[in-house]
C-alpha positions as CSV (number, residue, x, y, z in Angstrom):
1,X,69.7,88.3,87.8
2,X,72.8,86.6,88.8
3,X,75.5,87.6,91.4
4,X,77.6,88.4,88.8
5,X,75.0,90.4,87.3
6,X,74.9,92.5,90.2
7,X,78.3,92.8,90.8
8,X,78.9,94.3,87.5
9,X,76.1,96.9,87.6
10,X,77.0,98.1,91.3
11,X,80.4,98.6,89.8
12,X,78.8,100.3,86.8
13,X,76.7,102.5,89.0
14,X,79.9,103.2,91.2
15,X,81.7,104.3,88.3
16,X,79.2,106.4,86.5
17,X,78.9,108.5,90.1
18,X,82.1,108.8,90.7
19,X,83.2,109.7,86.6
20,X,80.1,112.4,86.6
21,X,82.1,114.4,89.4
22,X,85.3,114.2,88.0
23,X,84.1,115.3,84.3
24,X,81.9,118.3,85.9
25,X,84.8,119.6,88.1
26,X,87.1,119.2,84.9
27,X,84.3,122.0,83.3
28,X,83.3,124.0,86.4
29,X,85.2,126.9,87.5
30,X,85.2,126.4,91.5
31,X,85.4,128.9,93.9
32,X,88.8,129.8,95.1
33,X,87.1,130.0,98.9
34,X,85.6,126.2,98.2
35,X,88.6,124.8,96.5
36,X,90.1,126.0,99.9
37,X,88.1,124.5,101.7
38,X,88.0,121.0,100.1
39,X,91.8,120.8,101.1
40,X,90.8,119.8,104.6
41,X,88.5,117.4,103.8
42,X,91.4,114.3,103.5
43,X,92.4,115.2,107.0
44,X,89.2,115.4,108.5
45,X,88.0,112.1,106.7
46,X,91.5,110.3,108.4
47,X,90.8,111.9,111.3
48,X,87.0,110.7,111.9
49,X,88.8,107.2,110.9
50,X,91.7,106.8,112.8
51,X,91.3,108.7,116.4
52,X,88.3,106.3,117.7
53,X,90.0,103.2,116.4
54,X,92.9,104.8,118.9
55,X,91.5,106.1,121.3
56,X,88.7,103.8,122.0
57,X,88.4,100.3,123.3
58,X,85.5,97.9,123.9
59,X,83.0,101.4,123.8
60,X,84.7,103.6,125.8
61,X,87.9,106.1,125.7
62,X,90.8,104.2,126.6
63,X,93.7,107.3,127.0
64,X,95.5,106.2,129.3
65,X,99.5,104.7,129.2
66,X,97.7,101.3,128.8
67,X,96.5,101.8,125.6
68,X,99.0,100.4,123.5
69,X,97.5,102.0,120.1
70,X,97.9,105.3,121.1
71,X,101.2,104.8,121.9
72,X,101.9,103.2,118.9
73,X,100.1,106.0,116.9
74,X,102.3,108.4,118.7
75,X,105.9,106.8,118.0
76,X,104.2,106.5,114.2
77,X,103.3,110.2,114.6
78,X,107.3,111.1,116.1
79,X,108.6,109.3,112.9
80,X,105.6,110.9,110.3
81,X,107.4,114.3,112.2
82,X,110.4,113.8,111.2
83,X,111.1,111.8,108.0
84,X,108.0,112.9,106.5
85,X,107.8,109.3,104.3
86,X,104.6,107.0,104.5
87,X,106.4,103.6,104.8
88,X,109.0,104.4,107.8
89,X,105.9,105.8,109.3
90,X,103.6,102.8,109.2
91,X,106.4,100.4,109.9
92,X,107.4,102.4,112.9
93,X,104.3,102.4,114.2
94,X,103.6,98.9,113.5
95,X,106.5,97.7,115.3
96,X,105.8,99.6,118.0
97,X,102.4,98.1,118.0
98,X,103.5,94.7,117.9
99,X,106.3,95.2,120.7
100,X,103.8,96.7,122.6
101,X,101.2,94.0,122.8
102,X,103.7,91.5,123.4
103,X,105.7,93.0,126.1
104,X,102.4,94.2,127.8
């Protein structure tokens, strides 16, 4: 089989997995106390992403004032606060990344 061949049935397979959930939720009745509970899935999935690759450097917990990603994150968090818009948010924060690094 070619790498093509592969490609196109892993994307198949993908599909198929992800389009069987989505057509059985569309004809199950879920439970009010699960469909609660699946609202804090995002934020734990973002949360299990994004806190090590901020808090953590070469291994080990970097916290301190040094760690110019967790202060990015937190000017990025000051402006998610308060404007409550994606973009100003990860433009803040990027700047504030990239000033960061080169002033330090």
């Amino acid at each position: 089989m070619s790498v093509w061949g592969i490609f196109a049935l892993g994307g198949l397979f993908t599909f198929a997995t992800r389009f069987s959930f989505i057509y059985a939720l569309g004809r199950v009745r879920i439970p009010p106390a699960l469909h609660r509970a699946l609202r804090f899935v995002p934020p734990a999935v973002l949360s299990a992403i994004i806190f090590p690759e901020v808090l953590m450097t070469d291994g080990r917990l970097d916290a301190g004032l040094g760690n110019h990603r967790m202060l990015a994150a937190a000017v990025a968090l000051a402006v998610a606060a308060r404007t409550k818009k994606v973009l100003p948010t990860i433009a803040a924060g990027m700047a504030a990344l990239l000033l960061l690094s080169r002033l330090g």
